[in-house]
mmCIF file as gemmi writes it, N, C-alpha and C atoms, coordinates in Angstrom:
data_model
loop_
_atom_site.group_PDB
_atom_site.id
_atom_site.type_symbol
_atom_site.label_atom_id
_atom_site.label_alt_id
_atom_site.label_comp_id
_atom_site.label_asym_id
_atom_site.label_entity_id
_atom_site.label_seq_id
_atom_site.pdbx_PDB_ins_code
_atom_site.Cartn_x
_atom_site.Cartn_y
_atom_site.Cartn_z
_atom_site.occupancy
_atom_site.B_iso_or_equiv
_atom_site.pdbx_formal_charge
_atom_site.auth_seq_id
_atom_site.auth_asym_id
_atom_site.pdbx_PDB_model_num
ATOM 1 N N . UNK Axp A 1 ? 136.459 57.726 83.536 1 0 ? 1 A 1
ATOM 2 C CA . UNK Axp A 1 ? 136.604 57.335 82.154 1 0 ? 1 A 1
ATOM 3 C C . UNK Axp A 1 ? 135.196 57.197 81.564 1 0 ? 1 A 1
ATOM 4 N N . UNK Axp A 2 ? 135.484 57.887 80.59 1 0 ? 2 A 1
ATOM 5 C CA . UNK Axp A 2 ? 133.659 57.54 79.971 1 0 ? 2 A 1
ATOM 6 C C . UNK Axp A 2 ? 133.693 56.9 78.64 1 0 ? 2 A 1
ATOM 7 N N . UNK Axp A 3 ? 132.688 55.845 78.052 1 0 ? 3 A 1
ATOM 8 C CA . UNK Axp A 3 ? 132.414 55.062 77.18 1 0 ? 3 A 1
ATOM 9 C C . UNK Axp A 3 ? 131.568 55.561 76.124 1 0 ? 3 A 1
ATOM 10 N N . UNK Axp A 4 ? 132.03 55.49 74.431 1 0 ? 4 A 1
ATOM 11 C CA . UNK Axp A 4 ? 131.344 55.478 73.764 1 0 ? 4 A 1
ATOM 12 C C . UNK Axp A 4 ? 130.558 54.352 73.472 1 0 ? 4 A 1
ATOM 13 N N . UNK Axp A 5 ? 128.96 53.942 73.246 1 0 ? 5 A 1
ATOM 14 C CA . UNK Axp A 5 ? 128.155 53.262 73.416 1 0 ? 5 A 1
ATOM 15 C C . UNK Axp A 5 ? 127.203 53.665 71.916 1 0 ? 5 A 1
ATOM 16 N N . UNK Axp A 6 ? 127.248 52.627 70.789 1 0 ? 6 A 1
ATOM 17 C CA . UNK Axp A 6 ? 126.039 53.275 70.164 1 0 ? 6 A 1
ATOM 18 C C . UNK Axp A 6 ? 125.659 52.057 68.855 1 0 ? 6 A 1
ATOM 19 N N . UNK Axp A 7 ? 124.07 52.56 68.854 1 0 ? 7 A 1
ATOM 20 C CA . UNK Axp A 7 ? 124.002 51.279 68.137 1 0 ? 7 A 1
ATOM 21 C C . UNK Axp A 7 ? 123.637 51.757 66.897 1 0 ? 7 A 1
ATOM 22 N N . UNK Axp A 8 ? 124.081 50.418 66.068 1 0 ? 8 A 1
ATOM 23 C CA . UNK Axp A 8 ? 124.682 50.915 64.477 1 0 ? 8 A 1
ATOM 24 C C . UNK Axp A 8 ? 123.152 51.051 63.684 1 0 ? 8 A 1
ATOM 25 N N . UNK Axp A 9 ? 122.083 50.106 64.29 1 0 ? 9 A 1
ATOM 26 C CA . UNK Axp A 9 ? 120.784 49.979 63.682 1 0 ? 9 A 1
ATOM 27 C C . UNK Axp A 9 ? 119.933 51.116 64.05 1 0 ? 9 A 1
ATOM 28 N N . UNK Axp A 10 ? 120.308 51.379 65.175 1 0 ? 10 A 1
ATOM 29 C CA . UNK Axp A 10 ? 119.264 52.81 65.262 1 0 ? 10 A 1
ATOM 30 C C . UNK Axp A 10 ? 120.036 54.424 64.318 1 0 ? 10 A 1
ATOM 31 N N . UNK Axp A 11 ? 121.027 54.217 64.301 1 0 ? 11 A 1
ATOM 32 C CA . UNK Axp A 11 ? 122.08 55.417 63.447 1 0 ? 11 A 1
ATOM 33 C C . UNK Axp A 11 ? 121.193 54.979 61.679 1 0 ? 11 A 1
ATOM 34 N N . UNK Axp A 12 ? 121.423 53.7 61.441 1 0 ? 12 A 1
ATOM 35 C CA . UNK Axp A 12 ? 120.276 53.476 60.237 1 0 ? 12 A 1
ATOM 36 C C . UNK Axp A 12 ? 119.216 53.926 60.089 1 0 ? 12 A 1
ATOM 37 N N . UNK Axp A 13 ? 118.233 53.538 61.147 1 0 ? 13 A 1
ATOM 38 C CA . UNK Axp A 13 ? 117.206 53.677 61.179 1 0 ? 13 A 1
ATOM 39 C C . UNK Axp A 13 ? 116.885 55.69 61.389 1 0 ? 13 A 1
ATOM 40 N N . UNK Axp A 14 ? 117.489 56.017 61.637 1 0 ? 14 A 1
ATOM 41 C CA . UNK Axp A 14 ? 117.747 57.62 62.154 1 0 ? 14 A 1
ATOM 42 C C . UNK Axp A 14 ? 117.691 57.878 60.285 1 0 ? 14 A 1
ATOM 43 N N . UNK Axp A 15 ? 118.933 57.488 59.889 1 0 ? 15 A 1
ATOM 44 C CA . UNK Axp A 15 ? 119.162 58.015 58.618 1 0 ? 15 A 1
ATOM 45 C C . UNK Axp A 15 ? 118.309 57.638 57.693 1 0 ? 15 A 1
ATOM 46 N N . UNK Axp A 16 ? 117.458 56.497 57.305 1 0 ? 16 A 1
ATOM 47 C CA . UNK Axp A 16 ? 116.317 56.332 56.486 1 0 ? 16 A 1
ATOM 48 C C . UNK Axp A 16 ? 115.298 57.44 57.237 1 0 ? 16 A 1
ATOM 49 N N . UNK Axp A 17 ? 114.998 57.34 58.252 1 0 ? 17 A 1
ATOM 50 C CA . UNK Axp A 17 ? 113.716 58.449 58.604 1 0 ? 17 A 1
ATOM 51 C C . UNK Axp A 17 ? 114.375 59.664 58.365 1 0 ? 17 A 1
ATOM 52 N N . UNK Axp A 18 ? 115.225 60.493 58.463 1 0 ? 18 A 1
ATOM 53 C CA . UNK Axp A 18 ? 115.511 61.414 57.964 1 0 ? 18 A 1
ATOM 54 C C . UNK Axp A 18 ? 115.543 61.625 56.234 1 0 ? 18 A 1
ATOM 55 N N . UNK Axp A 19 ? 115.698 60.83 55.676 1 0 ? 19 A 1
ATOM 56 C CA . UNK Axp A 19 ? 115.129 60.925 54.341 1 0 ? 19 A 1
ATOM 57 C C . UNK Axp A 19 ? 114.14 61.029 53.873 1 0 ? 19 A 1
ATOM 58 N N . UNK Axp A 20 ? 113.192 59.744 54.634 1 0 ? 20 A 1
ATOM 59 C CA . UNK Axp A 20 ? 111.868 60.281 54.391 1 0 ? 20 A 1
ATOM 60 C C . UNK Axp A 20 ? 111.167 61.677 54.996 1 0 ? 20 A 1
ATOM 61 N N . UNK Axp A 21 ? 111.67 62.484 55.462 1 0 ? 21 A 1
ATOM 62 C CA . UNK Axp A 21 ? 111.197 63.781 55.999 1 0 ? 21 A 1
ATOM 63 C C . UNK Axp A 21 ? 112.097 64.58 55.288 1 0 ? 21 A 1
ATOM 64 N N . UNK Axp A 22 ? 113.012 64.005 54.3 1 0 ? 22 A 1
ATOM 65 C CA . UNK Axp A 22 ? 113.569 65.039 53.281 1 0 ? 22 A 1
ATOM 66 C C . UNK Axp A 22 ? 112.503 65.167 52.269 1 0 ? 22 A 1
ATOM 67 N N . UNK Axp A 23 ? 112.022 63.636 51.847 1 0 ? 23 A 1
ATOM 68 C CA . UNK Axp A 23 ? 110.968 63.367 50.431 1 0 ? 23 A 1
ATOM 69 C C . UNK Axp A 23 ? 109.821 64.681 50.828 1 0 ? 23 A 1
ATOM 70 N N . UNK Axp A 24 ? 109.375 64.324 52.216 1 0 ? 24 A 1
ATOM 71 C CA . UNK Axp A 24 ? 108.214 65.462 52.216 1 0 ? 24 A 1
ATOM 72 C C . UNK Axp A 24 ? 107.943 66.849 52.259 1 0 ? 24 A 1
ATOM 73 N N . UNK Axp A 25 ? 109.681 67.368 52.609 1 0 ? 25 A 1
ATOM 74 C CA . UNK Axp A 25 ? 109.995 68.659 52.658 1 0 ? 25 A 1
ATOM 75 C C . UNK Axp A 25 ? 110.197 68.879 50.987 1 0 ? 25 A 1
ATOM 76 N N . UNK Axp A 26 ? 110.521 67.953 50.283 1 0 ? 26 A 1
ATOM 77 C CA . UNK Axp A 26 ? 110.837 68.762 48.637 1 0 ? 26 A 1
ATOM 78 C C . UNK Axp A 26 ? 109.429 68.483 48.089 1 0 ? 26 A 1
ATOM 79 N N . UNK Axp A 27 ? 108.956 67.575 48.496 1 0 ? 27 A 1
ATOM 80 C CA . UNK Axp A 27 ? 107.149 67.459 48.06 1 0 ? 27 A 1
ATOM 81 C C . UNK Axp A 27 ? 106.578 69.227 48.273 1 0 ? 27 A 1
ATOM 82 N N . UNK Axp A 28 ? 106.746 69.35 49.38 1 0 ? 28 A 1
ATOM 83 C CA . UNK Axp A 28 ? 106.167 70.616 49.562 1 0 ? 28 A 1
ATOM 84 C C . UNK Axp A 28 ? 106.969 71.473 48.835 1 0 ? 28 A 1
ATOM 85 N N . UNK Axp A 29 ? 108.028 71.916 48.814 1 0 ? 29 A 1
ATOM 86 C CA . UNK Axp A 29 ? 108.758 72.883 48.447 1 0 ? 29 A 1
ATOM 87 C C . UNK Axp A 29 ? 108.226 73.034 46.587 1 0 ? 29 A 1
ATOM 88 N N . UNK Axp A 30 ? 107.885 71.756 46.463 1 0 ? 30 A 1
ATOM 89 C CA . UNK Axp A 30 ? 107.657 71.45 45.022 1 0 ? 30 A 1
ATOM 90 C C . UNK Axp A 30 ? 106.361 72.28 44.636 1 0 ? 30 A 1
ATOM 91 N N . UNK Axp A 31 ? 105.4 72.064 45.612 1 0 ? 31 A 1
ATOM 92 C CA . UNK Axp A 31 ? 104.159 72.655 45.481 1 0 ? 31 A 1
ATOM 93 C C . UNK Axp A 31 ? 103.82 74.425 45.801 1 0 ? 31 A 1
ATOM 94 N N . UNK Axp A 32 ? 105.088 74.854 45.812 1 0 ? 32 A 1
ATOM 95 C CA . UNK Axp A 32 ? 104.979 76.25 46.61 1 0 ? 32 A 1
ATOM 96 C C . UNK Axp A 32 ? 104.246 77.071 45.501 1 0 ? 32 A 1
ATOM 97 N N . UNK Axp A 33 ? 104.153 76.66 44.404 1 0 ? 33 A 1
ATOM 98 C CA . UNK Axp A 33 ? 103.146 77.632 43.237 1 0 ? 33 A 1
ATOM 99 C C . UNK Axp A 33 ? 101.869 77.318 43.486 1 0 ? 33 A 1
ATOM 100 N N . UNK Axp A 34 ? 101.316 75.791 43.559 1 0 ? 34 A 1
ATOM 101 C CA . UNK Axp A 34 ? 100.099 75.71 44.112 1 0 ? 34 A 1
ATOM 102 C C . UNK Axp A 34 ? 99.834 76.606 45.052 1 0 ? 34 A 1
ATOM 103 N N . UNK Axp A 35 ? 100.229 76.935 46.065 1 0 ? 35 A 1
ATOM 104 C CA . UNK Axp A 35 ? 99.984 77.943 46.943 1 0 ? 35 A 1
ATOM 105 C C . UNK Axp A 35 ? 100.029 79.401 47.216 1 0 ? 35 A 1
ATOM 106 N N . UNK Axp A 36 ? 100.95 79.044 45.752 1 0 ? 36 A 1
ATOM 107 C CA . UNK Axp A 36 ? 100.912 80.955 46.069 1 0 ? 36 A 1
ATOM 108 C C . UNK Axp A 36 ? 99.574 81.076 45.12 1 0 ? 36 A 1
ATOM 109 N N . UNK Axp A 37 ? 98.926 80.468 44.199 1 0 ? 37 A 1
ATOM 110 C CA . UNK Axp A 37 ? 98.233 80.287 42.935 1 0 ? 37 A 1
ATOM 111 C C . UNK Axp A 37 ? 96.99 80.846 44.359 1 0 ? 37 A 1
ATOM 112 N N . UNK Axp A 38 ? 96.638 79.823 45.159 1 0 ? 38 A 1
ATOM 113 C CA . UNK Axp A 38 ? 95.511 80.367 46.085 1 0 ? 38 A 1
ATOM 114 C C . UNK Axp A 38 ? 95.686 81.457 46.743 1 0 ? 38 A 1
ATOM 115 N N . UNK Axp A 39 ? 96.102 82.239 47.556 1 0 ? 39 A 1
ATOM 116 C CA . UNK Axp A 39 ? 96.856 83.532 47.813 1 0 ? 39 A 1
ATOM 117 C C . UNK Axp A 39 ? 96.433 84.397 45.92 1 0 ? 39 A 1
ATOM 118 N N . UNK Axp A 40 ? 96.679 84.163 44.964 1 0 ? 40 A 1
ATOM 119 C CA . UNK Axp A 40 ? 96.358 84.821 43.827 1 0 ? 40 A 1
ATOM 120 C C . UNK Axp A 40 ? 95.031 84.803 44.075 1 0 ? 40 A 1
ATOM 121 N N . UNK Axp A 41 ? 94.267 83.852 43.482 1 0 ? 41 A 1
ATOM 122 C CA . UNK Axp A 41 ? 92.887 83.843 43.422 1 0 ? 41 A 1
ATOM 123 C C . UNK Axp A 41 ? 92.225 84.324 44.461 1 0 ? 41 A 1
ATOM 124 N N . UNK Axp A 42 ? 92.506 85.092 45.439 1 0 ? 42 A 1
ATOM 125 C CA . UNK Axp A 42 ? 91.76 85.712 46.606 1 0 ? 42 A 1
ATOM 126 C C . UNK Axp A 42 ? 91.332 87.216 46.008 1 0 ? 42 A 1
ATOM 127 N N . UNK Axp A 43 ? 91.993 87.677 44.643 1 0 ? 43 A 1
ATOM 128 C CA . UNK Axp A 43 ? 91.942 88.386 44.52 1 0 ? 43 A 1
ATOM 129 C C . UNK Axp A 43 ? 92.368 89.711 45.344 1 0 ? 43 A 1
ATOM 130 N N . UNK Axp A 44 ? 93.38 89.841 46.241 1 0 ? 44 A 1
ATOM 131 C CA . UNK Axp A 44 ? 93.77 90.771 46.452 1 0 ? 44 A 1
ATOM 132 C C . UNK Axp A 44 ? 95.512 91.155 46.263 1 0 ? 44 A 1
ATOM 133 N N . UNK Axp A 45 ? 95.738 91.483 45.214 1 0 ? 45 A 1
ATOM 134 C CA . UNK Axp A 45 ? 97.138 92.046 44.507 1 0 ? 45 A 1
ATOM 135 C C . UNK Axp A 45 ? 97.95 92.198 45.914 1 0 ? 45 A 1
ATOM 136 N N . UNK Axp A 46 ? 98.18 92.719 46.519 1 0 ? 46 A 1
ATOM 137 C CA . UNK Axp A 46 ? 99.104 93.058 48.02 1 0 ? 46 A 1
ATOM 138 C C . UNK Axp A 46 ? 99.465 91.705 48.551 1 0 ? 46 A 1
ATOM 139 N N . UNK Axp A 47 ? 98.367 91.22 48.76 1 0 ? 47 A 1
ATOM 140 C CA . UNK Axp A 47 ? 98.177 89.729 49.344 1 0 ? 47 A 1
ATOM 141 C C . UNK Axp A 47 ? 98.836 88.614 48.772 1 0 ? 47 A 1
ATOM 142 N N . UNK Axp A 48 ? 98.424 88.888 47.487 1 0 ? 48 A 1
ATOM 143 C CA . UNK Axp A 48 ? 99.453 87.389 46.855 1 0 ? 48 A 1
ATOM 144 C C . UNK Axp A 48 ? 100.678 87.852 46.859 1 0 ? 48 A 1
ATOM 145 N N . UNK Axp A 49 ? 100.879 89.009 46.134 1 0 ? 49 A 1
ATOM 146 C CA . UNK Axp A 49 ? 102.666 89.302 46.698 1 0 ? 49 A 1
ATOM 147 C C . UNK Axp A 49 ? 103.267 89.078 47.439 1 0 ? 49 A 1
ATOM 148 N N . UNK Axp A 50 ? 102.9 89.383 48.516 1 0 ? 50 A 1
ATOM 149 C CA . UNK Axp A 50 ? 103.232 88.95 50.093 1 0 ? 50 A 1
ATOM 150 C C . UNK Axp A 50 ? 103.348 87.514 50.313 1 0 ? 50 A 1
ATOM 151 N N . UNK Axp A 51 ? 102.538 86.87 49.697 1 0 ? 51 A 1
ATOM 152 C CA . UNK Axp A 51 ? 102.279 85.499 49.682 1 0 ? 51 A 1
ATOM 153 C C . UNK Axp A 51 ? 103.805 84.553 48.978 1 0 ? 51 A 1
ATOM 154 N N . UNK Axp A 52 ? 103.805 85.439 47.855 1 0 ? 52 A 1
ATOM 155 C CA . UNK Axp A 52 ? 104.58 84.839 46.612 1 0 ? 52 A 1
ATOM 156 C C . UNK Axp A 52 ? 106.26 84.57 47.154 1 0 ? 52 A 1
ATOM 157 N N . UNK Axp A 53 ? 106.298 86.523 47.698 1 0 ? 53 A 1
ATOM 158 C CA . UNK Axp A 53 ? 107.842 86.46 48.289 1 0 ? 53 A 1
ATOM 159 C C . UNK Axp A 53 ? 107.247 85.261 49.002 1 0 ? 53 A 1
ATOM 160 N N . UNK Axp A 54 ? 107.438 85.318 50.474 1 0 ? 54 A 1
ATOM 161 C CA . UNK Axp A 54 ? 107.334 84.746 51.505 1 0 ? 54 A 1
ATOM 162 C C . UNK Axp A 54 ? 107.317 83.104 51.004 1 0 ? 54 A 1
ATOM 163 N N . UNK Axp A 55 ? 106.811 82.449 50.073 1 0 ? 55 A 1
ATOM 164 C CA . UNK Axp A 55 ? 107.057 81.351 49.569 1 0 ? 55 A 1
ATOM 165 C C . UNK Axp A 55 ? 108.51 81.096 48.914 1 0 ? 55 A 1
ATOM 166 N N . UNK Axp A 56 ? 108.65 81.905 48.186 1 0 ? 56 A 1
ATOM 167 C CA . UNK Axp A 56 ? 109.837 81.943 47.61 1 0 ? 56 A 1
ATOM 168 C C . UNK Axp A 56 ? 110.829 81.771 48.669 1 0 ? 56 A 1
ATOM 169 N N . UNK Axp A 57 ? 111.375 82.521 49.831 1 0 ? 57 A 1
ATOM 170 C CA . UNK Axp A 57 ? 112.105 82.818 50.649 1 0 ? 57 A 1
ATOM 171 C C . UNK Axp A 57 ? 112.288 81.424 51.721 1 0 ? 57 A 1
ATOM 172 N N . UNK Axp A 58 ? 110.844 81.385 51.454 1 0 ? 58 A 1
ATOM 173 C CA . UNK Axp A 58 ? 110.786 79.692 52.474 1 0 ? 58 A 1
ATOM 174 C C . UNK Axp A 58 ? 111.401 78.597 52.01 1 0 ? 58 A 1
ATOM 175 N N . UNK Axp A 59 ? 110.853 78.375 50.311 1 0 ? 59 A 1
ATOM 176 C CA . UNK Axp A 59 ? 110.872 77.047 49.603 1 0 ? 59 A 1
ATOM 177 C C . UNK Axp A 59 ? 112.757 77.39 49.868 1 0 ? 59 A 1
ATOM 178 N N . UNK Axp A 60 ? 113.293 78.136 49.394 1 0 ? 60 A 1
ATOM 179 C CA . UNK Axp A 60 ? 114.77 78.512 49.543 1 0 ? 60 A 1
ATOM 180 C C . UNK Axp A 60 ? 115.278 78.223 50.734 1 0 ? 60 A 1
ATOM 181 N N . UNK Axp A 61 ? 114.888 78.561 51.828 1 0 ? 61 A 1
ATOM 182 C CA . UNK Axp A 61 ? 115.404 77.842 53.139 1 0 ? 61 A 1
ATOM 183 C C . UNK Axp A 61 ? 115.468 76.711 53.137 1 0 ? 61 A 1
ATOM 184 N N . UNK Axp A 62 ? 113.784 76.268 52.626 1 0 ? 62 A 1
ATOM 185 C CA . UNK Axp A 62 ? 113.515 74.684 52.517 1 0 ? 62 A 1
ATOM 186 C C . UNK Axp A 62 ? 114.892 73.695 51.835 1 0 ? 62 A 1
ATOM 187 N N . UNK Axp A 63 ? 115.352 74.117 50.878 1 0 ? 63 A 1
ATOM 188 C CA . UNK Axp A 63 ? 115.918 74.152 50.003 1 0 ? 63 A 1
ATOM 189 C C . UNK Axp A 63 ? 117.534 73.615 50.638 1 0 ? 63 A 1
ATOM 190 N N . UNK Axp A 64 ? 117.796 74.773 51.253 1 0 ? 64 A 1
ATOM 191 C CA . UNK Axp A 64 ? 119.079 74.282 52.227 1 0 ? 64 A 1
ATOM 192 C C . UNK Axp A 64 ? 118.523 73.357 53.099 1 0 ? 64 A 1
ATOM 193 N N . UNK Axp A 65 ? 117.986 73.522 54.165 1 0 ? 65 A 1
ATOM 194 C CA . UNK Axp A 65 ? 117.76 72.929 54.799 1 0 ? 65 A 1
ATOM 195 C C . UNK Axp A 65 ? 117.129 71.049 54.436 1 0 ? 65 A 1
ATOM 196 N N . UNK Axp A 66 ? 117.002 71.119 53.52 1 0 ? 66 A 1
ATOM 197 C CA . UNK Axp A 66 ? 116.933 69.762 52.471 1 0 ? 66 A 1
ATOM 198 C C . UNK Axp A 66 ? 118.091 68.966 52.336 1 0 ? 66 A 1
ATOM 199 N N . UNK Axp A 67 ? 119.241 70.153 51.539 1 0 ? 67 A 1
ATOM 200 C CA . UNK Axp A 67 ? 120.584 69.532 51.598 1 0 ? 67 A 1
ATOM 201 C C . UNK Axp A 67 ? 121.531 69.171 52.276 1 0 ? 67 A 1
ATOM 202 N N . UNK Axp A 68 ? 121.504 69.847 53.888 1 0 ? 68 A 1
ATOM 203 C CA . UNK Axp A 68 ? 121.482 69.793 55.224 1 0 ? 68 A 1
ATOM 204 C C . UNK Axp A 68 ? 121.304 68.175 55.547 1 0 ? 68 A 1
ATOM 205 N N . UNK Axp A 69 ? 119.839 67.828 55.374 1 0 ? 69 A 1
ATOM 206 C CA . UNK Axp A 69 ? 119.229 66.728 55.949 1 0 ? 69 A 1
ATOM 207 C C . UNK Axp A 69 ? 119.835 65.011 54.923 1 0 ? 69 A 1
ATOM 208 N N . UNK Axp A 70 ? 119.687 65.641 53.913 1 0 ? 70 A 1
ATOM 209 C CA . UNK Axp A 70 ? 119.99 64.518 53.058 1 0 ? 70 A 1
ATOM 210 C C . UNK Axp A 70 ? 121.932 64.31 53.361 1 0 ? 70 A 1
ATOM 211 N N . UNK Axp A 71 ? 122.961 65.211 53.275 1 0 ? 71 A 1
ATOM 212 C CA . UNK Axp A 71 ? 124.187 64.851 53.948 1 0 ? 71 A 1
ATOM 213 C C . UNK Axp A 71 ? 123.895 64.217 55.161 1 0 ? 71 A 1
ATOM 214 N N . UNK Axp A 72 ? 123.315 64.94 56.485 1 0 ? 72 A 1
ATOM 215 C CA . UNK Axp A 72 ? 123.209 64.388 57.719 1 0 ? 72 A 1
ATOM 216 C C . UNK Axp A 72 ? 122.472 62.797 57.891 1 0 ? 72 A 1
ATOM 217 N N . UNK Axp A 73 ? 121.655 62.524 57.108 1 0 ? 73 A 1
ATOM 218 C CA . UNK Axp A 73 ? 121.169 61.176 56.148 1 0 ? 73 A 1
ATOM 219 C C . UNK Axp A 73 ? 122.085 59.844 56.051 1 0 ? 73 A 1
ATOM 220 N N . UNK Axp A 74 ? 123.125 60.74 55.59 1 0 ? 74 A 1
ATOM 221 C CA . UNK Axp A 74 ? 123.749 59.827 54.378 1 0 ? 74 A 1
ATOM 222 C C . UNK Axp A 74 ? 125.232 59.388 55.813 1 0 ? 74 A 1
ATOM 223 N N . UNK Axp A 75 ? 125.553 60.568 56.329 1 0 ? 75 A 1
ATOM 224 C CA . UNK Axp A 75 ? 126.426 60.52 57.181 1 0 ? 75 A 1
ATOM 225 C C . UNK Axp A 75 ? 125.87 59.541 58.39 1 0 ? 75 A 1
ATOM 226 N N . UNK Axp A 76 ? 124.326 59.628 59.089 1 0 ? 76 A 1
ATOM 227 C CA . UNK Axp A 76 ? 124.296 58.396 59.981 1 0 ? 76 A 1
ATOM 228 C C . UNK Axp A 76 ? 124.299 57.145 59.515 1 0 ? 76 A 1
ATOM 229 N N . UNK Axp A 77 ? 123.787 56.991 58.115 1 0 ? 77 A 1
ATOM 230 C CA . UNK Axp A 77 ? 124.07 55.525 57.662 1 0 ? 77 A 1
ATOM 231 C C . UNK Axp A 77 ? 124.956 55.352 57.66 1 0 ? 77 A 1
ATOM 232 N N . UNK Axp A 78 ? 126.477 55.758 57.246 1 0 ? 78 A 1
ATOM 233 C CA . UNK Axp A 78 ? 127.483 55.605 56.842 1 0 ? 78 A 1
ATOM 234 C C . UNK Axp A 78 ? 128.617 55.134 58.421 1 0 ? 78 A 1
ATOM 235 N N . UNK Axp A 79 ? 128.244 56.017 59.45 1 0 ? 79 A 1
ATOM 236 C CA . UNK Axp A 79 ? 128.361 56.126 60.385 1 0 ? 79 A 1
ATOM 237 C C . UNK Axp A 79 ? 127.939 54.53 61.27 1 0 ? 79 A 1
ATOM 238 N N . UNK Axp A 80 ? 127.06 54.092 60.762 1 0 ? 80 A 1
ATOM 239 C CA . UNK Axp A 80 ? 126.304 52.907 61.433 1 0 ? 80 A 1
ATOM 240 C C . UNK Axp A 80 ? 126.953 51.788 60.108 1 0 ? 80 A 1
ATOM 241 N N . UNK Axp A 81 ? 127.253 51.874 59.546 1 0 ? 81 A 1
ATOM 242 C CA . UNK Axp A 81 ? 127.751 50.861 58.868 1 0 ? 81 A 1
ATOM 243 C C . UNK Axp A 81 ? 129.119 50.485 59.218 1 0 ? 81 A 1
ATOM 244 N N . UNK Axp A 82 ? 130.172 51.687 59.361 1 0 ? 82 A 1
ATOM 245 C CA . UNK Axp A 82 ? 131.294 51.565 59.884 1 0 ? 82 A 1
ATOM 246 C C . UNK Axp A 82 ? 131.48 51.073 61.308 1 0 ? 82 A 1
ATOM 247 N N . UNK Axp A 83 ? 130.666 51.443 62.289 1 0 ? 83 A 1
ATOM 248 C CA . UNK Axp A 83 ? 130.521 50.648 63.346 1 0 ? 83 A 1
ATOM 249 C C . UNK Axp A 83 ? 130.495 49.131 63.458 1 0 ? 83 A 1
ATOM 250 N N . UNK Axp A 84 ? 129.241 48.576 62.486 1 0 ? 84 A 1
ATOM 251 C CA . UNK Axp A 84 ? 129.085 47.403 62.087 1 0 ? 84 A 1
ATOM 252 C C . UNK Axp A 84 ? 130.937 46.503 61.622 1 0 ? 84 A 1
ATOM 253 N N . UNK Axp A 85 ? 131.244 47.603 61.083 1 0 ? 85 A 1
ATOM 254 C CA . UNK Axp A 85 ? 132.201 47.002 60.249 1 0 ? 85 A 1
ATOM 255 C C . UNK Axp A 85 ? 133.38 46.494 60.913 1 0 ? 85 A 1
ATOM 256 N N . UNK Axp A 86 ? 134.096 47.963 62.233 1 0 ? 86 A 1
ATOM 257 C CA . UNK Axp A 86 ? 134.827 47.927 62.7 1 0 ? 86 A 1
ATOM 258 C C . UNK Axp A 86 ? 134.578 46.703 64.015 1 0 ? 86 A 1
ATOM 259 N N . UNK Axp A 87 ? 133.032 46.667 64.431 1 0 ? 87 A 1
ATOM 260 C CA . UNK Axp A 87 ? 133.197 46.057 65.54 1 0 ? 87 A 1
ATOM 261 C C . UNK Axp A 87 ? 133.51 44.118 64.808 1 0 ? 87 A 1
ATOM 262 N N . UNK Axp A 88 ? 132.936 44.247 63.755 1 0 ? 88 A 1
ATOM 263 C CA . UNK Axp A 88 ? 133.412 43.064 63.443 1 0 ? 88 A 1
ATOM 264 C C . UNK Axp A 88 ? 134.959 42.191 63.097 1 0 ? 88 A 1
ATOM 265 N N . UNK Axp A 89 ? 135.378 43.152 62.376 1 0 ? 89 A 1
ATOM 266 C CA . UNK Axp A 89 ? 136.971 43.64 62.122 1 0 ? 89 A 1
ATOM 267 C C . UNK Axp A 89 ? 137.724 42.551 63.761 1 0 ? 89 A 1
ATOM 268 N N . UNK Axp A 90 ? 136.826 43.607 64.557 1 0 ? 90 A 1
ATOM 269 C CA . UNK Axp A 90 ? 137.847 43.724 66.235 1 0 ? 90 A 1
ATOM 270 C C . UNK Axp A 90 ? 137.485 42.237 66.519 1 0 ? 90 A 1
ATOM 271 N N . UNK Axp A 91 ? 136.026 41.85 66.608 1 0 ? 91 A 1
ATOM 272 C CA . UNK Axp A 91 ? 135.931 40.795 66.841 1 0 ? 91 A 1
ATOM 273 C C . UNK Axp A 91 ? 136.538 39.418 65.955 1 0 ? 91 A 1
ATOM 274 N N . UNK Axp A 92 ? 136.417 39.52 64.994 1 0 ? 92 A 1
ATOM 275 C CA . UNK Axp A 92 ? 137.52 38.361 64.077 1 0 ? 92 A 1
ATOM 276 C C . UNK Axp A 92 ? 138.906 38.239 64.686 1 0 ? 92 A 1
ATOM 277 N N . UNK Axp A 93 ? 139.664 39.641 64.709 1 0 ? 93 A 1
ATOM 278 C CA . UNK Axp A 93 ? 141.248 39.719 64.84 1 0 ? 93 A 1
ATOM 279 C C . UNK Axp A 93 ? 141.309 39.11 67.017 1 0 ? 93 A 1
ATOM 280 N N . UNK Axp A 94 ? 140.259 38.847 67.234 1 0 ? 94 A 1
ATOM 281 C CA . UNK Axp A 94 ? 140.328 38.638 68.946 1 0 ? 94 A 1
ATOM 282 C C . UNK Axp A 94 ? 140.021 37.203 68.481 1 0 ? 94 A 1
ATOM 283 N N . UNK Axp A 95 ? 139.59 36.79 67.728 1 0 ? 95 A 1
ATOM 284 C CA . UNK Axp A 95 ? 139.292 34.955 67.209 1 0 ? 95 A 1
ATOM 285 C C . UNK Axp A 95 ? 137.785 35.103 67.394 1 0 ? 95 A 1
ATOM 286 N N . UNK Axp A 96 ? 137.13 35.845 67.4 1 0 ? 96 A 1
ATOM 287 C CA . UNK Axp A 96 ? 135.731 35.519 67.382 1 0 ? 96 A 1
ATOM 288 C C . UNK Axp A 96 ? 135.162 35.432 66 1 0 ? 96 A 1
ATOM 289 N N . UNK Axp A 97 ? 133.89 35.509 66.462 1 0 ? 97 A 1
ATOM 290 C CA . UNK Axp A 97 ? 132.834 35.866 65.131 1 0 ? 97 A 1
ATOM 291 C C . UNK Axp A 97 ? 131.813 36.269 65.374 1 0 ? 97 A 1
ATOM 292 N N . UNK Axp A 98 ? 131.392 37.092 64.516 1 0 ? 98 A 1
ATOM 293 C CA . UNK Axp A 98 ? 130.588 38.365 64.229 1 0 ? 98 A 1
ATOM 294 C C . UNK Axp A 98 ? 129.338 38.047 63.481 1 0 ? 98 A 1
């Protein structure tokens, strides 16, 4: 028989740090013109193109992969709250307290 085991504060703590590594992925994604702007100023036409797609294509992954993180976010908090909730629930209806 095997046991589910898990704690509700680290499922929190999971889901705030995953947000903050959402903030810094749209920070960047935000800045993807700054960068293609340097790639321009090198002066070589081929180069920034190359540059420009290839940003574009990324910030767009970025993009999903953003909305990805912020559900998966939202789902361990939610996840760790219900734990909280239920184990308390169980413990009241047994006469304890929580």
């Amino acid at each position: 028989m095997s046991y589910l085991e898990v704690d509700p504060q680290l499922l929190a703590q999971t889901g705030t740090r995953l947000r903050d590594a959402v903030t810094v992925a749209s920070d960047v994604s935000k800045r993807k013109g700054e960068l293609a702007a340097l790639a321009a100023g090198a002066g070589h036409e081929p180069l920034a193109d190359t540059v420009a797609e290839f940003m574009s294509r990324w910030a767009h992954g970025l993009g999903c992969l953003v909305e990805d993180a912020t559900t998966l976010a939202s789902m361990l908090t939610d996840a760790g709250r219900v734990y909280v909730d239920v184990e308390t629930e169980i413990a009241q209806a047994a006469g304890g307290t929580r």
